[in-house]
C-alpha positions in Angstrom: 9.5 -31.7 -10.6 10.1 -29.3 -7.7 7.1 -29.5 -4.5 5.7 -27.5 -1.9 5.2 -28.2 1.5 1.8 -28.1 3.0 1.3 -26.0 5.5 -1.3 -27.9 7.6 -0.6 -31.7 6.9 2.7 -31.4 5.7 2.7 -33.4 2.7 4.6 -33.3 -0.8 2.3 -31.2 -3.0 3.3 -30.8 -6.6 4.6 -27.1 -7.2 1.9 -27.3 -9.9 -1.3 -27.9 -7.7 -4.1 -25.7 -6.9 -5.1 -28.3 -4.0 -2.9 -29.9 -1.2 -3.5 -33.5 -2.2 -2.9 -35.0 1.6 -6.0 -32.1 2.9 -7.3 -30.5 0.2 -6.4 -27.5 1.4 -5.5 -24.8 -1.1 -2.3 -23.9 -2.5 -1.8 -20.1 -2.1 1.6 -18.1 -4.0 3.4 -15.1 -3.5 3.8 -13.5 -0.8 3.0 -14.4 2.9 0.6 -13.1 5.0 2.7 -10.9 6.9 4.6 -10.1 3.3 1.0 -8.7 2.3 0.7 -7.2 5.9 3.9 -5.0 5.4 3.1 -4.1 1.3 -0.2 -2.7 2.8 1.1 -0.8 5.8 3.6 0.6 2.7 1.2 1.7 0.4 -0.4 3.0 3.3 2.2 4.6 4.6 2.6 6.2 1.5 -0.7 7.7 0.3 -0.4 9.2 4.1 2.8 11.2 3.3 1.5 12.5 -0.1 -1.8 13.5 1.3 -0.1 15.1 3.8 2.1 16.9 1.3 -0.5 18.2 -0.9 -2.7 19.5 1.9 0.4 21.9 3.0 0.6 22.8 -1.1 -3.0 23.6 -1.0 -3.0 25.7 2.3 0.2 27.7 0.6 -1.8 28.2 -2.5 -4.7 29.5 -0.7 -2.2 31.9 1.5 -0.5 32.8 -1.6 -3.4 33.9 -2.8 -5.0 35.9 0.3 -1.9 37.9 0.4 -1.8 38.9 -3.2 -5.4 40.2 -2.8 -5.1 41.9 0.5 -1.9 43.5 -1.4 -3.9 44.5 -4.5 -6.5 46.4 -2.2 -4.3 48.1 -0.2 -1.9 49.4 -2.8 1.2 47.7 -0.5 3.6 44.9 -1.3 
């Protein structure tokens, strides 16, 4: 059966506990705090850029459509 290390007392915890059985502290998976950190920043990071990229689509659609209108009044291309 393969074990886990405790983080705080250091004892041989069965991989399959929800409790450290030396503290009684609890057994956490996946990833490590600073793994979680770094996914956040990420998705973060992420939903920055695509805002970003549909605010410029927006504003292009909006000047897009200024210019046909001033276009259509004047008669002009």
């Amino acid at each position: 059966m393969k074990t886990l290390v405790c983080p705080h007392c250091n004892t041989q915890v069965p991989e399959t506990a929800s409790v450290c059985t030396g503290c009684g502290a609890e057994v956490v998976r996946g990833l490590s705090r600073g793994g979680r950190s770094l996914v956040g920043l990420l998705c973060v990071g992420v939903a920055v850029v695509i805002a970003g990229i549909m605010l410029r689509v927006l504003e292009m659609h909006k000047a897009g459509l200024h210019c046909r209108r001033r276009n259509r009044n004047t008669g002009r291309m």
